[in-house]
N, C-alpha and C positions, 0 to 999 in steps of 0.2 A: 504494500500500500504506500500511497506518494501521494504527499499535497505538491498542488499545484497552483499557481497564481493565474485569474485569468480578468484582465480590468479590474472590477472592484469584487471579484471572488476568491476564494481562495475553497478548493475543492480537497474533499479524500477519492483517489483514485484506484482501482486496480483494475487492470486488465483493460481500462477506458472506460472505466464504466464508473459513473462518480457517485461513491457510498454515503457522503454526506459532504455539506457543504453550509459557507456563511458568506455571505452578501453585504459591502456596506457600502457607506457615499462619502466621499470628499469634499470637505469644506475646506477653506481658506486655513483655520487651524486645529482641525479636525478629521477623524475618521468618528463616520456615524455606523452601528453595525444596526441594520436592518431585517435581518432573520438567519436563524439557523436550520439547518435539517442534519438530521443523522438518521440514515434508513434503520428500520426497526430490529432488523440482525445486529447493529451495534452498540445501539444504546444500553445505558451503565457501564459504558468502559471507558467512560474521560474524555471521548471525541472530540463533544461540542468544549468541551475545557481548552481541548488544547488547539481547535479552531480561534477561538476566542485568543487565547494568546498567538497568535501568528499574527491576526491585525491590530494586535498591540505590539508586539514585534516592528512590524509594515509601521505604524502609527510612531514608533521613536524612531525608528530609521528616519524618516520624514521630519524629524519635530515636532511631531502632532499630540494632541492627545486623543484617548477616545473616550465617546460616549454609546449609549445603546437603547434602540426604540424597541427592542427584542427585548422581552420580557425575563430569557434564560440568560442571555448577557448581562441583562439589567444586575440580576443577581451576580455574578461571576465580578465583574467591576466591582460593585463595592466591598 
């Protein structure tokens, strides 16, 4: 399994086929995260956690900081 970056996604992949994924937007000094998915074979293994940290990852790479309109990041940030 491989994340991959695509615009404002960052996907879990294998074999091309994308197991879960998170969505955010670009602000001026921000990343906004907009929604997560983790297909149902994965969930409880940390997925959406460590989706979350990658565009917080992305987010200091930039200077940014981030926020979350997604209710499961909402939690994860604070």
């Amino acid at each position: 399994m491989k994340f991959r970056k695509h615009n404002n996604k960052i996907c879990l992949e294998e074999n091309k086929k994308v197991l879960a994924f998170i969505e955010y937007t670009e602000e001026k000094d921000k990343l906004i995260i907009n929604h997560t998915f983790v297909n149902e074979a994965l969930r409880g293994q940390g997925i959406a956690k460590k989706l979350v940290d990658k565009v917080k990852e992305e987010a200091d790479k930039q200077g940014k900081k981030t926020e979350a309109i997604c209710s499961y990041a909402k939690k994860i940030l604070k």
